[in-house]
C-alpha positions, 0 to 999 in steps of 0.5 A, spaced: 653 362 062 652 370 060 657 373 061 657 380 066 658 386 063 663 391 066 660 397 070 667 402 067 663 408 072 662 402 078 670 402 078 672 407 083 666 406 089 667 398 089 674 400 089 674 405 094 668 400 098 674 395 098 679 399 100 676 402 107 673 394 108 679 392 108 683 397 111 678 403 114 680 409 112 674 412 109 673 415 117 680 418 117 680 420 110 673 423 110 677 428 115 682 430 112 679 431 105 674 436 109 679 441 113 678 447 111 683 452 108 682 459 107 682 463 101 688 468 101 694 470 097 698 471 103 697 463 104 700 461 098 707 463 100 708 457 104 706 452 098 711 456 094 716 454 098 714 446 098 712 446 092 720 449 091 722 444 095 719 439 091 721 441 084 729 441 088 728 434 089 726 433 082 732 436 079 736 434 085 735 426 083 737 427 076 744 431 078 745 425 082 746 420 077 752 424 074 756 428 079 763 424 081 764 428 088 771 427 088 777 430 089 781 425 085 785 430 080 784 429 073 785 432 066 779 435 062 778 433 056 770 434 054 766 440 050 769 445 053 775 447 049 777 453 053 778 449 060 781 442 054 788 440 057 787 442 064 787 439 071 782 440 075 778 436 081 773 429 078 767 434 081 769 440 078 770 436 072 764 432 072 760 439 073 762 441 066 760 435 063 753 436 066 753 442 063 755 441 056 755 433 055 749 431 059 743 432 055 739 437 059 744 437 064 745 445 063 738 447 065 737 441 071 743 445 074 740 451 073 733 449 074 736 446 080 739 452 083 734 458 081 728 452 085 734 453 092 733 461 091 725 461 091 725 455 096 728 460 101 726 466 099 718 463 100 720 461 106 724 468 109 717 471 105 713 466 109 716 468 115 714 475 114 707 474 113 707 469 119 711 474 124 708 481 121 700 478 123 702 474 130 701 467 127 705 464 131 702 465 138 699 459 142 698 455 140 703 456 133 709 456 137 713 449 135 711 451 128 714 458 129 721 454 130 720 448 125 720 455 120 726 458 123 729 450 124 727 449 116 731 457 115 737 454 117 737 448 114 736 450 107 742 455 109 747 449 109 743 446 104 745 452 099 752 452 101 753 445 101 751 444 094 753 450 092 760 448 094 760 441 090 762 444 082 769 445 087 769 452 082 774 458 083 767 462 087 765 456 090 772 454 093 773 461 096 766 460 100 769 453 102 775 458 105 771 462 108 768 457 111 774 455 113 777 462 117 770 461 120 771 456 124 778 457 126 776 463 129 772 459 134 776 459 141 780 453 143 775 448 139 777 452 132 783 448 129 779 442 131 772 444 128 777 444 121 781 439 121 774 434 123 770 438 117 776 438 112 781 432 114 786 436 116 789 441 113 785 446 108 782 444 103 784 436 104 781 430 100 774 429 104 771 435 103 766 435 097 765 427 098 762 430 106 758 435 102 755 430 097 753 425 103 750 432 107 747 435 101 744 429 098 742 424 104 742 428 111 740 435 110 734 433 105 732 428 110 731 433 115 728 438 110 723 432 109 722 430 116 721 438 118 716 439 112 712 433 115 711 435 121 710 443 120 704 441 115 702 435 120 701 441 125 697 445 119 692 440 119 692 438 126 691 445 129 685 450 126 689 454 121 689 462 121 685 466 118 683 473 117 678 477 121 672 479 117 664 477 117 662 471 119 670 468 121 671 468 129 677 464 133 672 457 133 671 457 126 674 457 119 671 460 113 674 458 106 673 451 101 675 444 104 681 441 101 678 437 096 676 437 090 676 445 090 682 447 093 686 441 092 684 442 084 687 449 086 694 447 088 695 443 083 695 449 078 699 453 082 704 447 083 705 447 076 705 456 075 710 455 080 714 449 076 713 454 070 717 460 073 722 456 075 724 453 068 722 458 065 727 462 069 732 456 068 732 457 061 732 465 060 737 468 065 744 464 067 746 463 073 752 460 077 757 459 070 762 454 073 766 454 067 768 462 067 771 461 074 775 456 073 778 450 077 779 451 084 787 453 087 787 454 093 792 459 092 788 464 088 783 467 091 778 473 086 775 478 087 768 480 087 766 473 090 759 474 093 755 467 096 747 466 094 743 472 097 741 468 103 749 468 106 751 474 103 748 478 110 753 474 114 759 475 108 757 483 110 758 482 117 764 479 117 766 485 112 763 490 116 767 488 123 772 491 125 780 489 126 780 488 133 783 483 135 782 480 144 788 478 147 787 474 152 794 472 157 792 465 158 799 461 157 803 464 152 797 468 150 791 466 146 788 472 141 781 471 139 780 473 132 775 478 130 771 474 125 769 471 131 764 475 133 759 476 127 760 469 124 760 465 131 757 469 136 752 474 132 750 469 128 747 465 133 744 471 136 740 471 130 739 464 129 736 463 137 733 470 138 727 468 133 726 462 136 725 464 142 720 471 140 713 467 141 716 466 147 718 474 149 713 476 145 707 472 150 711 473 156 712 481 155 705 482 154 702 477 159 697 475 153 696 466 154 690 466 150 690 461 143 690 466 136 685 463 131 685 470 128 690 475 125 692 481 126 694 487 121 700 489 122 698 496 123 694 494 130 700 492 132 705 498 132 711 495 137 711 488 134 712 491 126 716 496 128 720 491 130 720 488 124 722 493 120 728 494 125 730 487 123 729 488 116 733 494 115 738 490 119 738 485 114 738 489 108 745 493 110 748 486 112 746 484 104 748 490 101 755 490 105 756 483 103 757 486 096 761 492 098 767 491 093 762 490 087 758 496 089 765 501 090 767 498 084 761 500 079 760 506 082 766 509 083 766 509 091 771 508 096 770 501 099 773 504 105 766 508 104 763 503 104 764 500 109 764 505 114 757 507 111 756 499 113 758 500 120 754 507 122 748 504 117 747 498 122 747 503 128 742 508 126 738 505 120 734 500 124 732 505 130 730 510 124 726 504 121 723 503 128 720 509 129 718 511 122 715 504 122 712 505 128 709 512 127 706 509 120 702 504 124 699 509 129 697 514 123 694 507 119 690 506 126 687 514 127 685 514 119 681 506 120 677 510 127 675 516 123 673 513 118 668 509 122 667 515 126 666 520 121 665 516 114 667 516 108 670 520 103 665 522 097 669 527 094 662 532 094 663 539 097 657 543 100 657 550 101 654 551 109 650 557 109 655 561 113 659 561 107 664 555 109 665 549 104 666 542 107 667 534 104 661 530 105 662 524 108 658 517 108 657 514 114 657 507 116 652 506 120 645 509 121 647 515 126 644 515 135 638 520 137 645 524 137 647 524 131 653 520 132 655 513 130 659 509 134 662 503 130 668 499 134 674 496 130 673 489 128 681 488 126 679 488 119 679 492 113 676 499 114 671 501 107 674 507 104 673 508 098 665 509 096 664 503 091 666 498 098 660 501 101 654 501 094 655 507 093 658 508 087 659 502 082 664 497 083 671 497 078 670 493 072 674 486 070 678 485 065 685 486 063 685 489 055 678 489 055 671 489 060 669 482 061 662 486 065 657 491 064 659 497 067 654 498 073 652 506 072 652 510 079 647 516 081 650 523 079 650 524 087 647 523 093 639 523 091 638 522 085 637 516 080 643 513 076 644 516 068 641 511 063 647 511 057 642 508 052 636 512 053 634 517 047 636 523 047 631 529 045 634 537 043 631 542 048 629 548 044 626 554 045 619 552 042 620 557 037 622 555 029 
């Protein structure tokens, strides 16, 4: 009996026919891989996050197999000489010995905690690009509060495991953490002593962090991921107006092989930053700090850039202390209110905008389509107010250095801080605001009046005036009537044809330059005719 040959190109279709006879999966699998994903930069910041995410994960697992999260006290005696001799927690001590005796370990821990930044920068950018163009209207809503949920989440990510190396900088965050809870009516000493085992700093709490940081936050980060892309790909996603995209339609590439080819380049782009940014520039030098004491506190003790603004609030607050005449007197602190109340303002107020926003407005209708920041003055003014609000908290956070190196008062400086937060974000409001209204005069007089040539006639009586391409064909008038569609206005001469487009290329051209009419009527130049003397006739 001959024996077949094998078909090596046959393999992956009687493969996959064998796959979906037995499990039925082509029908559902056809769906998934033809949705539709428009093409857009401002798309791309979300998977900036999760491919971040993945990367944390990645990292997260490798440091796992050589971190002891205990509290145990030990004598160092590893690579580091500076430290050799010292006593010290098993966590702390088990940290340095990542960076210093785990091969590779120093760059693990700093691709670990620059991938923890990114991830949560993505997701506040993310955030942005999502509020700024109203792509949490219905029917996005439960998305909205998965990414504010998913914030949240990776803040307590960040602070449990920035708090686990148990260093000088790290236990004083974990003081602060402390104070925080205390402050809390009634339940204060209570909230402590469960979180921390009794008295700070106790036994428990870098073994609690470890089981959060490792098992229960990422459990719920993974969970939350699953459902936000879930609803992605159940809902259509959004896009912006433009020709031939409606509230019914998407208008991009299908998921596979084109876009999906594209993900997997950028993933490994963003897997590239972040190692590179690993092994160019230090970050979070555990053994400049030192053991933790809980005796010893040092100045200039700033968290990760996404809790400084809550470092900043509680600077920022005021010493006033609430009595209260209840027994033998009971007195709220004041770190109550910025930590406690204020921060859960912050925390439930976004969640509940689309909500307010839909309410205010009466508008119930299902949004495909996005919005430009500028045609919706009041929700980015709005914005901005929040934004200026942010900075001013962060920079607080941060007062004693800046009082430091620029040799200003810190009283100054947190003076500066409380006014900042009165009047910066109204200011913002109002020249956002005002911005929005003048971006919004200047699209509806393009598409009244044209564009821009940059040519200046002389009128018979003597005037001069611009002359101006209009965009469409004028009525028996004289007037073009063009409404606005929500999208880009031309105005630029070579967005319309009139002039040649810009040439590509970065060092050099990689097209031939279009040649564009000297003016309106006249026909192009040709660089490469022959160019003849014009004489007198005479020799």
């Amino acid at each position: 009996m001959k024996r077949r040959k094998l078909d090596i190109g046959a393999v992956p279709g009687n493969v996959a026919r064998g796959a979906d006879e037995r499990l039925q999966v082509a029908t559902p699998l056809r769906s998934l891989l033809n949705k539709v994903f428009p093409d857009h930069w401002s798309f791309l910041l979300g998977e900036i996050a999760l491919f971040s995410f993945v990367v944390l994960l990645l990292t997260g697992v490798f440091l796992t197999l050589f971190f002891d999260p205990s509290m145990q006290e030990v004598v160092y005696n590893g690579s580091y000489t500076a430290l050799r001799g010292t006593e010290m927690s098993a966590a702390y001590a088990s940290s340095l010995d990542i960076s210093f005796d785990v091969r590779g370990g120093l760059i693990m821990r700093q691709m670990h905690h620059w991938a923890a930044l990114m991830f949560m920068a993505a997701i506040v950018i993310h955030m942005f690009r999502v509020f700024f163009t109203g792509a949490f209207r219905k029917p996005r809503e439960t998305n909205w509060v998965i990414g504010v949920t998913l914030f949240l989440l990776g803040f307590f990510a960040g602070f449990t495991g920035y708090s686990l190396p148990d260093d000088g900088l790290s236990g004083t965050g974990l003081r602060i953490a402390s104070a925080i809870m205390l402050s809390f009516p009634v339940i204060g000493s209570w909230l402590s002593s469960s979180v921390f085992g009794g008295e700070f700093p106790g036994m428990l709490i870098i073994p609690r962090f470890f089981i959060a940081h490792v098992l229960i936050i990422p459990a719920l980060l993974l969970g939350l991921i699953a459902a936000h892309l879930g609803l992605v790909f159940q809902q259509k996603h959004t896009q912006w107006p433009g020709p031939g995209r409606t509230n019914e339609n998407v208008v991009g590439e299908r998921m596979f092989p084109r876009y999906a080819m594209k993900q997997g380049g950028f993933f490994m782009a963003v897997f590239g930053v972040i190692a590179f940014m690993a092994g160019a520039f230090q970050i979070n030098p555990i053994w400049l700090f030192g053991p933790y004491r809980a005796s010893e506190v040092s100045s200039a003790s700033q968290p990760d850039w996404y809790v400084m603004f809550m470092d900043g609030l509680v600077r920022l607050m005021p010493d006033w202390d609430i009595y209260l005449p209840i027994g033998d007197g009971y007195v709220i602190p004041p770190m109550f209110w910025p930590a406690g109340v204020l921060l859960g303002v912050l925390i439930v107020l976004p969640m509940l905008y689309p909500a307010i926003e839909a309410r205010l407005t009466g508008d119930k209708r299902i949004h495909n389509l996005l919005e430009r920041p500028r045609d919706n003055p009041h929700r980015t003014a709005l914005g901005m107010m929040a934004v200026s609000f942010y900075i001013i908290a962060t920079i607080s956070g941060g007062n004693d250095v800046v009082a430091d190196k620029f040799h200003i008062s810190l009283n100054a400086m947190t003076w500066a801080g409380r006014i900042g937060l009165l009047i910066v974000p109204p200011i913002a409001y109002w020249i956002t605001y005002r911005i929005c209204l003048g971006l919004q005069q200047h699209d509806r007089e393009v598409l009244a009046h044209g564009v821009e040539t940059g040519i200046i006639r002389r009128l018979p009586d003597g005037r001069f005036v611009e002359v101006h391409q209009p965009l469409a064909a004028p009525d028996e008038h004289g007037h073009t009537h063009l409404e606005y569609t929500g999208w880009v206005v031309p105005k630029k001469m070579n967005r319309v044809g009139a002039l040649g487009p810009a040439i590509k290329g970065f060092f050099f051209p990689i097209e031939k330059p279009v040649e564009a009419p000297v003016s309106p009527g006249h026909p192009p130049v040709d660089p490469s005719a022959k160019r003849e003397e014009v004489g007198s006739g005479r020799h």
